[in-house]
N, C-alpha and C positions, 0 to 999 in steps of 0.2 A: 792415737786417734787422728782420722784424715778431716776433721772438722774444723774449720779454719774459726778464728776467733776473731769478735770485732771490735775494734777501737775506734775511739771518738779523732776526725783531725779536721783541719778549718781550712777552708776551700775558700780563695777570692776570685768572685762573680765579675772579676774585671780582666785579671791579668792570670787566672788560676792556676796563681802558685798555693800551696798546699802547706800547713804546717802543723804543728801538735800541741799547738796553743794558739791563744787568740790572739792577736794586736789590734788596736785602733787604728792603725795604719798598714796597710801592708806593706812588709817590706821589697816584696816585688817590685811592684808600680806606683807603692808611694801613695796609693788612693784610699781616703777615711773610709769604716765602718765597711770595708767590702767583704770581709771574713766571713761565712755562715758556716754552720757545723755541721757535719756530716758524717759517716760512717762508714770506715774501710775492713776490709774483711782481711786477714793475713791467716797466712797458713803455708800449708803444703801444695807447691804449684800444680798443674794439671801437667801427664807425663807429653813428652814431646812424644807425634806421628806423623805418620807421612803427612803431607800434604795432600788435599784434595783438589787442590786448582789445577786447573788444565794447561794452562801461563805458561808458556817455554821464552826464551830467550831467542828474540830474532835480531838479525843484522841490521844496522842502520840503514845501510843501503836498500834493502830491500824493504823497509819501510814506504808504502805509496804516500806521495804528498798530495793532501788535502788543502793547499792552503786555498788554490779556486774555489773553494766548498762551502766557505760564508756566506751565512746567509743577510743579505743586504735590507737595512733596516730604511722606514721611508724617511729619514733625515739621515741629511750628511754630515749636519753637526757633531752627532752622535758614531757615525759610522767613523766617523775622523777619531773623535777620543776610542773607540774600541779599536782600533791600528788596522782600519780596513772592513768591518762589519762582525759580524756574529759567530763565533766560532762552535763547529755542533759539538754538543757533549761538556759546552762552556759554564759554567758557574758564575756571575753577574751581580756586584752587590752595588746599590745605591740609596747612599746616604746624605741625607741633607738634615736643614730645621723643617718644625713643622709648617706649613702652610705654603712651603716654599716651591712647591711643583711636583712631586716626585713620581706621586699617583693620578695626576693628569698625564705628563710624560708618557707612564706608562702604559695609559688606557689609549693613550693616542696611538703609542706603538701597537699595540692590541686590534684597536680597530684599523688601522693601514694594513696590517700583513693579513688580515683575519682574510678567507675567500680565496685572495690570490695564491698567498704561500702555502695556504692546509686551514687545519684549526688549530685556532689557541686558546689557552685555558688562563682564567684569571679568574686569581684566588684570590680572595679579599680575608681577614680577618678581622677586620675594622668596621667595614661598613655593609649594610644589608644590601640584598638583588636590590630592592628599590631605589635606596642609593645611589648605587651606582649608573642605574639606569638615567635618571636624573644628571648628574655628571657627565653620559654617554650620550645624552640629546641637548646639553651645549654645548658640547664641541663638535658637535655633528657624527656622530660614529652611528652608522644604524646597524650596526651587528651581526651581519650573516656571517656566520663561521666564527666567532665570538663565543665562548664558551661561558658563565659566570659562574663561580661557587662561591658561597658565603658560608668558611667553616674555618676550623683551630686546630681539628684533629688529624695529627699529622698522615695516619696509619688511614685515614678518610681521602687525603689529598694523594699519598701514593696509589692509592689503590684507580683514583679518578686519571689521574695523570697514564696509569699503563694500561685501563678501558679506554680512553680517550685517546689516546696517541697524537698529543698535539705536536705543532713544528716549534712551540716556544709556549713554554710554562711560564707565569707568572705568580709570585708570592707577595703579596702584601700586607703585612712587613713581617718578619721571621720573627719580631719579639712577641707575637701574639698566636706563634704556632707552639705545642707542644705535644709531647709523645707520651701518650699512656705508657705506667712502669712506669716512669723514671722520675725520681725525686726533683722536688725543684717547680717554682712558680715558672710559668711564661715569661723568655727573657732572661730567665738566672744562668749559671754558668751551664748546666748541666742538661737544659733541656735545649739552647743555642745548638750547643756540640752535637748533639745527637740529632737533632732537626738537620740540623747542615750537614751532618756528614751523612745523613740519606737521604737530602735529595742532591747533592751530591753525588754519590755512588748512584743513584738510580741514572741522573744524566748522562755519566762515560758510559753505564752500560747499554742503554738507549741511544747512544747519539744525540739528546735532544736537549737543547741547551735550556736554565734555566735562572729568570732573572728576578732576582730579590731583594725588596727596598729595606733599607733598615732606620731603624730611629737613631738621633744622635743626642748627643748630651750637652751640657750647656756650655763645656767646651768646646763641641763641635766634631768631636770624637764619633768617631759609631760607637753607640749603645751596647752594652752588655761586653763579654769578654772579650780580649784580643784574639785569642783561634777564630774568631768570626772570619775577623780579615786574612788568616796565614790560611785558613780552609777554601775561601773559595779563589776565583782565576783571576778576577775583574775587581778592584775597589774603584767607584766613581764617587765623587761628590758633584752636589747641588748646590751651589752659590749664590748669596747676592742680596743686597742690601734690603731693608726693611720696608722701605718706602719707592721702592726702584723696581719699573717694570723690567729689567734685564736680568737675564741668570745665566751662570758659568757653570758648565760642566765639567772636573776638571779628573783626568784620572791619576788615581793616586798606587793604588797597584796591576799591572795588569803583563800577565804572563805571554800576551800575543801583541804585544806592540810597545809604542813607546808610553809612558806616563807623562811627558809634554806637555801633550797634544789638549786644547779647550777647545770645549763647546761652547757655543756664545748662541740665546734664544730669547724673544722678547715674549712677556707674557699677555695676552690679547685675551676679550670675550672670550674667542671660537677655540682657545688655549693657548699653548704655546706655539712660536712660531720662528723658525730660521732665520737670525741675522745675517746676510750676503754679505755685508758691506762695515766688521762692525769697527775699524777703524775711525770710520765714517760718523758713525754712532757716538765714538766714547770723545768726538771732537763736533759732537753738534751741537752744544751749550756752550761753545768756550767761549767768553770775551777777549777781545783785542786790544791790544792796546793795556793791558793790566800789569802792575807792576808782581813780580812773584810765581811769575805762570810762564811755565816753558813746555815744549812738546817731543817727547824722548820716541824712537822707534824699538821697542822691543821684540823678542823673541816669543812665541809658545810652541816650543816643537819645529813643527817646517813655517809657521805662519808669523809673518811680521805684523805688529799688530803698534798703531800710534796712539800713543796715550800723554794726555797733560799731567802735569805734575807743579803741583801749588804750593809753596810756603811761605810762611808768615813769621818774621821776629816782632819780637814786643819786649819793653823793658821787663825786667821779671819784678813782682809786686812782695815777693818773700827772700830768703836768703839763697835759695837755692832753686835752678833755673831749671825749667821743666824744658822735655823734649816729648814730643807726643809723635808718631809715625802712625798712620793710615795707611795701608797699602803697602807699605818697603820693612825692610828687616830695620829692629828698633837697637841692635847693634852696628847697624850700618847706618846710619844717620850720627850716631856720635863719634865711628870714624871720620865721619866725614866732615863734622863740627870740630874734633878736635885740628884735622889738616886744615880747614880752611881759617885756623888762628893762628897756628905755630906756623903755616906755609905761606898764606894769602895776605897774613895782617888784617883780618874781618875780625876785631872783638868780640866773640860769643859767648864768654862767660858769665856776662851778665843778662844773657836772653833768652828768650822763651822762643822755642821753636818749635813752631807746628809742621809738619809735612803730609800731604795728602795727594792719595792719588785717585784721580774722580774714575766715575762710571763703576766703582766696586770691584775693580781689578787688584790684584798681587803682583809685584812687581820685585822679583828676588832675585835677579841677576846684577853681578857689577856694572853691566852696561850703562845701568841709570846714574853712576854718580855722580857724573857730569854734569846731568839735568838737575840733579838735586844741589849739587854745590851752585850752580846756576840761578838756581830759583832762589836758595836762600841769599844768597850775592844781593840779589834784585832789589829782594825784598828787604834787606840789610840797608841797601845804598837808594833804597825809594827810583829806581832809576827801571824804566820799561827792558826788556828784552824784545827785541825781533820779532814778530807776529809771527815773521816765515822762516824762521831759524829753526833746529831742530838741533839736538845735541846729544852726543854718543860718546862713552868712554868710559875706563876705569880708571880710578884714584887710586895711588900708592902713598904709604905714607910719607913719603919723602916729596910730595907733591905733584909726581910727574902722572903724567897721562899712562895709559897703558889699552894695544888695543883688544878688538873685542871680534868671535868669530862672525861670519856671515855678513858682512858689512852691506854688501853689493845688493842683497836682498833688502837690507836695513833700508837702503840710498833710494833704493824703488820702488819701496813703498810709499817713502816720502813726499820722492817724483811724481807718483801716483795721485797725490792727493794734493800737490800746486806750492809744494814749501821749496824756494829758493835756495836757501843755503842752510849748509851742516857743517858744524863744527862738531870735527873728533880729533885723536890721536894724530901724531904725523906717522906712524909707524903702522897705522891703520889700516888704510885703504891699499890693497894688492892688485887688485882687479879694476876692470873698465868704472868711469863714474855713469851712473845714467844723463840722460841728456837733462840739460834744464835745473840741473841744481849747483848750484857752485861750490865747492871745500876748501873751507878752512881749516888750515890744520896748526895744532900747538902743542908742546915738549910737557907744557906744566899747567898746573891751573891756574897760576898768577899770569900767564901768557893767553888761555883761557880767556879770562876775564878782560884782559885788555882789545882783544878782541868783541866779547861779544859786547861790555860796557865800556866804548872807546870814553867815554864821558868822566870814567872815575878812577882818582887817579891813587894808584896805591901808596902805601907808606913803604918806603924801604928800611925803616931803624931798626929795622933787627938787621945781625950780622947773621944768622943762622938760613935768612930764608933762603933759598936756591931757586935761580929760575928754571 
């Protein structure tokens, strides 16, 4: 008998791996209660035949390059994280928390290309035509060439999407679209995959790219399984603090450019809005003159970008001494705690250190540890750092400095913005210094410190520390 027979196996709605029993845990990805059960058929396979695709194998060379072919979105922030603008036939997911911008973003994008580029289609699954329209007359978009549909059904939105022939589809958001046939609520493993992989497939075949918000979870993950993100072209996320008119776009996967690269946008009435200047931004609250607060130049991609960097020691009140990081990796802060004991002679066994980096940035590069063992130094020895000081470099565990790429870009954006001098690496700087800053340079961070806190004077009774 050619009649396949079906068995019971358990499908996890996160990471869908598959198994023939249940866990509490999945052992894939480690995530509670993600198992549901489901129904697989086994049997006698279908015989193999020709193929029916018409697909032949062409030469690379003979391949035409498109990449002039993007299409340019009215912000450059955005066109920056996408590695140059919009690529046709592209697939586009972003994801943030809720309330955090996603579907303004998006309508904004909507309304700037609508007329000039063609028409665009924006599909809602959340919220009604009147809704939206609402949304669309505070931010000012009046709509000609705006297209709205407020629907769920998938097999409804393809069918509008190749009547319509827009130059850029919009989903919002993929966990509330599903496809008649197929098992599975809105959002479960089953009805994601199958959503995504047609429209998907509909955009290479069209040319017509298509861009999809997704919900995230309260770690901050995109929602629902992982094929979400290995299916489409583009992961972006939306960033940025709870209280904080500022959001960071930051991409996290993306098949046409760098993953780098942020978007940095203030959130305003008329919506969102392009930050020019946001170095400028993330150093327009700082105080002067504060003990614990230093100003590092980091990297995002090609863009230098200055940011403060604040900590704070305090006696610890229990037996065991907390370290909190804000913004920096929370295993690089206790490297850096432990070199600046066994190397600096700074006692921090017995302190509480907090590290924070303001304006709601990430900051994951070694470059910062300089600024960070800086700031905690400060804050340590109550003693001011530099106002117009800025500092660059990598900690080794043996104490010494180590330099850092791009430096010259690092120095001019500094220059740029009126800071005097920088201390980094001496094995640092290769290239020209910009005008107007002066370099300090030091082998270790006990050397470091004596420079930026001429005021305080180290302990030398250890025989191990090395200058």
């Amino acid at each position: 008998m050619d009649k396949g027979r079906q068995k019971t196996i358990y499908v996890c709605q996160q990471c869908g791996r598959e198994s023939s029993r249940w866990f509490g845990k999945c052992p894939g990805c480690d995530q509670w209660n993600t198992l549901i059960q489901s129904n697989a058929t086994s049997g006698k396979q279908h015989p193999r035949g020709k193929s029916t695709s018409n697909n032949l194998p062409l030469e690379l060379s003979a391949i035409a390059d498109e990449s002039s072919n993007r299409i340019i979105l009215p912000f450059k922030e955005l066109n920056r994280v996408l590695g140059g603008g919009l690529v046709p036939g592209s697939v586009v997911l972003i994801g943030g928390d809720p309330g955090i911008g996603k579907s303004t973003l998006l309508l904004q994008i909507s309304g700037c290309l609508a007329g000039e580029s063609g028409k665009i289609l924006y599909v809602s699954g959340e919220e009604s035509l009147q809704q939206l329209k609402l949304r669309a007359n505070r931010v000012g978009i009046k709509g000609e060439g705006l297209f709205l549909l407020a629907e769920t059904d998938l097999d409804s939105i393809i069918s509008a999407i190749e009547d319509l022939s827009p130059v850029i589809s919009i989903i919002d958001s993929i966990q509330t679209i599903s496809q008649p046939g197929i098992a599975g609520v809105p959002g479960s493993l089953s009805q994601v995959r199958e959503c995504t992989f047609r429209l998907a497939e509909n955009a290479k075949k069209s040319g017509r790219p298509v861009i999809v918000a997704g919900h995230v979870t309260k770690d901050g993950a995109i929602a629902g399984p992982k094929t979400l993100e290995h299916m489409v072209d583009v992961v972006l996320y939306m960033e940025g603090e709870p209280f904080s008119a500022y959001r960071i776009l930051r991409g996290d996967k993306n098949r046409y450019g760098s993953t780098n690269e942020i978007g940095i946008f203030e959130m305003r009435s008329q919506g969102l809005v392009e930050v020019d200047n946001p170095s400028l931004v993330f150093l327009s609250q700082r105080a002067t003159h504060t003990v614990g607060s230093i100003v590092i130049p980091t990297l995002e991609g090609t863009r230098p970008l200055l940011v403060e960097i604040q900590a704070l020691t305090n006696p610890t009140l229990f037996g065991m001494p907390r370290r909190t990081a804000n913004g920096i990796d929370f295993n690089r802060l206790l490297l850096i705690s432990a070199v600046l004991t066994r190397r600096a002679s700074i006692p921090l066994s017995n302190q509480d250190i907090l590290v924070n980096v303001t304006g709601g940035l990430k900051v994951n590069e070694p470059a910062a540890d300089l600024g960070i063992a800086l700031a905690i130094a400060s804050s340590m020895r109550n003693r001011e750092l530099d106002p117009g000081l800025v500092a660059i470099g990598e900690i080794g565990l043996t104490g010494e400095l180590r330099g850092v790429p791009q430096m010259e870009r690092r120095l001019g954006e500094a220059a740029r913005l009126g800071f005097k001098r920088c201390l980094l690496p001496k094995a640092g700087l290769t290239g020209p210094v910009p005008g107007g800053i002066e370099i300090i340079a030091a082998e270790t961070v006990r050397e470091a410190f004596r420079h930026a806190l001429p005021e305080a004077k180290t302990n030398k009774t250890r025989s191990d520390d090395s200058e």
